[in-house]
N, C-alpha and C positions, 0 to 999 in steps of 0.2 A: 633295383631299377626304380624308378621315379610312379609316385602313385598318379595318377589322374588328375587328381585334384589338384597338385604340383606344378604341372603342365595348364591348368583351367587359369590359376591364377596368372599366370605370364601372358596368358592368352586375349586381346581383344578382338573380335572378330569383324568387329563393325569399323575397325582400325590397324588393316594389316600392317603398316609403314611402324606403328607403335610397338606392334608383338614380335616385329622382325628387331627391334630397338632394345625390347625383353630379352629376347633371343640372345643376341649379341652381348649384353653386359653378363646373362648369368651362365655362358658358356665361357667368362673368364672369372667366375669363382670358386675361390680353392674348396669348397664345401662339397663339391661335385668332383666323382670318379670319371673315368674313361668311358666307362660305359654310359654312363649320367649324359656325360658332353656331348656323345655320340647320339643320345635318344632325343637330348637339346636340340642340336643339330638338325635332326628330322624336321623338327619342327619351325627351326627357323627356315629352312628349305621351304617349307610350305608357306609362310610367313610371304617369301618371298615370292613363292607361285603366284598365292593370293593379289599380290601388283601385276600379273601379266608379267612378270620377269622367269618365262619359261627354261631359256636357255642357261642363268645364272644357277638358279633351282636346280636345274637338273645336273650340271657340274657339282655345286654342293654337295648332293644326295652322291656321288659319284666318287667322293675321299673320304667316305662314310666309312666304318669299319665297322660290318655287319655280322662280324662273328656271332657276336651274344643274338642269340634268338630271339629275343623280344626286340632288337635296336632291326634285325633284320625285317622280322613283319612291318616296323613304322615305313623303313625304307622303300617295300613293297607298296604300301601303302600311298608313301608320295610319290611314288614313281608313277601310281595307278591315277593319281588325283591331278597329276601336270597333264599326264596322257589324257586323260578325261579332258581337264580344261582347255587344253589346246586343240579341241577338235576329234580327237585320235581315240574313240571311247571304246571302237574293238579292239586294239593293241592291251587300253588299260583290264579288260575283263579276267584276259588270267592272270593279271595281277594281285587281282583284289582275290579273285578265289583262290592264288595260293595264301596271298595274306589273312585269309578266312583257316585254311584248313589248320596252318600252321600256328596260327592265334589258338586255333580250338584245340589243337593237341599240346598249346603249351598249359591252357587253363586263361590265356588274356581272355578275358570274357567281355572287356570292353572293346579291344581291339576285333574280335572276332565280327562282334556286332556292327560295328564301324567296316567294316570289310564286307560284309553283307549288305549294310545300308549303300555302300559308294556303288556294286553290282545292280542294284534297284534303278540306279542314276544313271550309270554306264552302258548297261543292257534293257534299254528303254524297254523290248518289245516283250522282256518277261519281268517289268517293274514289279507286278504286283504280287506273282511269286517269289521273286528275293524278297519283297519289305514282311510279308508271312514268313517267312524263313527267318528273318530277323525278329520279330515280334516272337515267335514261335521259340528263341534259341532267347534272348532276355526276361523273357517270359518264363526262365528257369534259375536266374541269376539271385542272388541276394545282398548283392553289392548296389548300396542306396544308389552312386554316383552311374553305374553299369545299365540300374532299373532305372533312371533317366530316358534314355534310349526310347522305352515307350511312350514315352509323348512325343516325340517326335516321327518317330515310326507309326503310332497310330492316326495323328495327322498326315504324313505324305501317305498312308493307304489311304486315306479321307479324299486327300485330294485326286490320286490316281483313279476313284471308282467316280468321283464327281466329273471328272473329266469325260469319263465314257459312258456318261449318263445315268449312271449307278448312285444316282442320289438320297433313295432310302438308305443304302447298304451305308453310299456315302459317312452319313449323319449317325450312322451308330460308330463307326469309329471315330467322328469329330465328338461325340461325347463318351466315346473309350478316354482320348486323348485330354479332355476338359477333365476327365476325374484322375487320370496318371497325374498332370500338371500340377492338379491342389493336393497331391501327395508328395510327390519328389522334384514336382519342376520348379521354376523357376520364375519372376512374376511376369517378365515377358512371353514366357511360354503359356503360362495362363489369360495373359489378354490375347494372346493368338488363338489360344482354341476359343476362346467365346468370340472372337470375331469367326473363327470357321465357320463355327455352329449357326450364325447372324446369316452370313450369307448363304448356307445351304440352306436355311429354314425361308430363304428368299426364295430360292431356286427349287422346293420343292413346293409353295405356295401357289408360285406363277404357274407351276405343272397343274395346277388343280383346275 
């Protein structure tokens, strides 16, 4: 199957019309198996999500041949992430937690995590328990690209305790996340935690 990083490079996220373009040219190179085309696919599926084109996506993901287990969990996965974005985020919840369990008992340690995170999103009213559970289950991983996961993870619990006025608590995980970032993230990931940090140091200033 296709490493992560495989998938990162095809990927723009700030440019879905682009990575659905990725999508599409490298699910016609001969370099790639069945299975490969099929975990492609996923991805252009969600490519496709990403524009609001729900009903396309969701057909995609639907001639998908989800035997191989790991091409299954992605499927789960976009299936959970259309239902999510279209409104429908209890539908997507058992999505994502079987795409969770099944990710974990395969050993995808990135997907599992990714399956975690989308439940934090989906199931607003127990965010901050799923994004622990995810911190918690990465926070065990030793896959550089996988330990990613926590800067972003410790940012959305940053923001989830900011939000509920949990602003001390807040700020220690926006400087969890500032110190994951200048280890494994990425540079925009590292000017987003020192802008967290900026403004909860606002928000706990004004508190004084």
């Amino acid at each position: 199957m296709l490493e992560q990083k495989n998938l990162d490079h095809l990927w723009n996220f700030d440019d879905p019309a682009a990575s659905e373009a990725h999508f599409r040219a490298a699910i016609t190179e001969d370099k790639y198996d069945d299975d490969e085309r099929a975990e492609l696919a996923t991805q252009l599926g969600r490519a496709i999500g990403l524009q609001g084109r729900f009903e396309e996506a969701d057909a995609l993901l639907d001639t998908i041949d989800g035997d191989e287990p790991t091409v299954a969990v992605r499927v789960l996965l976009e299936r959970g992430r259309l239902l999510n974005s279209g409104g429908h985020e209890a539908m997507a919840v058992p999505l994502f937690e079987q795409a969770a369990e099944l990710a974990d008992h395969l050993g995808e340690d990135f997907l599992a995590v990714d399956a975690l995170h989308m439940l934090a999103i989906a199931d607003s009213a127990h965010a901050e328990a799923w994004t622990r559970s995810a911190l918690e289950y990465a926070s065990t991983v030793h896959d550089e690209r996988t330990k990613r996961w926590m800067v972003e993870l410790h940012s959305n619990l940053g923001w989830i305790l900011h939000r509920a006025g949990r602003s001390a608590e807040a700020m220690v995980e926006f400087q969890l996340a500032e110190q994951w970032a200048e280890r494994v993230g990425t540079p925009r990931q590292q000017q987003e935690a020192r802008e967290a940090i900026g403004e909860c140091e606002q928000t706990l200033t004004a508190a004084k």
